[in-house]
N, C-alpha and C positions, 0 to 999 in steps of 0.2 A: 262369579259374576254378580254384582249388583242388581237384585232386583229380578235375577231371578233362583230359581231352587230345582232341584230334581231329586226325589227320593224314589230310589229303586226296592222293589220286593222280588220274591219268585212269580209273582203271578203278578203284576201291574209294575205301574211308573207312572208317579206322579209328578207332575210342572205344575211350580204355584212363578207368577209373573204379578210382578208390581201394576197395579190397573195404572198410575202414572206413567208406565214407561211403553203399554202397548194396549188400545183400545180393544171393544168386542169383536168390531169385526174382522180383525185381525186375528183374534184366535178363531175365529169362525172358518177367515180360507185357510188359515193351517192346518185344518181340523176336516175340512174338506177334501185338501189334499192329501193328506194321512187315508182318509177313507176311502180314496183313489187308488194309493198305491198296495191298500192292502187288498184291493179289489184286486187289480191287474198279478201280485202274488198267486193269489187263490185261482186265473185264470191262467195261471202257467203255458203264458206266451212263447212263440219260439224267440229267440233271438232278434230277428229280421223286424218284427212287429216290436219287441224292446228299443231296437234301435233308432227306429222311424219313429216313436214316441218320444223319445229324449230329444229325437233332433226338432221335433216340435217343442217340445216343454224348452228347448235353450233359443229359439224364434220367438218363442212367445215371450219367453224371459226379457231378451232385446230389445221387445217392443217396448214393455211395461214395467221394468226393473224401477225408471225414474218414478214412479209412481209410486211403488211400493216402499222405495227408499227414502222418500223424504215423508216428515208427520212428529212427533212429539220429543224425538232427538233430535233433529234440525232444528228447534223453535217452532214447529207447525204446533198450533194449538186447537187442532179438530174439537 
């Protein structure tokens, strides 16, 4: 893929992202949400509590997906 890279090791993985194709704050809630789900791992949920959280994360998705999806691919010049 253009613009971006991912080099893997035994112990890390690195993502280098073209800063034209995707701003700070954006790797910010990515990066947010990474910390999330390694939390909720480490909290080894039943099922029931997995479940109920996805089906919020794809409500929430719904709401705000057009938000996330338009910006420096579309022509948005943030």
């Amino acid at each position: 893929m253009d613009g971006f890279r991912v080099n893997s090791t035994d112990k890390e993985i690195q993502i280098t992202v073209s800063r034209s194709l995707v701003d700070i704050a954006a790797i910010n809630n990515l990066l947010t949400r990474l910390r999330v789900e390694q939390l909720v791992k480490k909290a080894n949920f039943t099922e029931e509590v997995v479940k109920v959280a996805d089906e919020i994360k794809k409500s929430w998705w719904e709401k705000n997906k057009a938000r996330y999806m338009e910006g420096p691919l579309d022509g948005d010049s943030h």
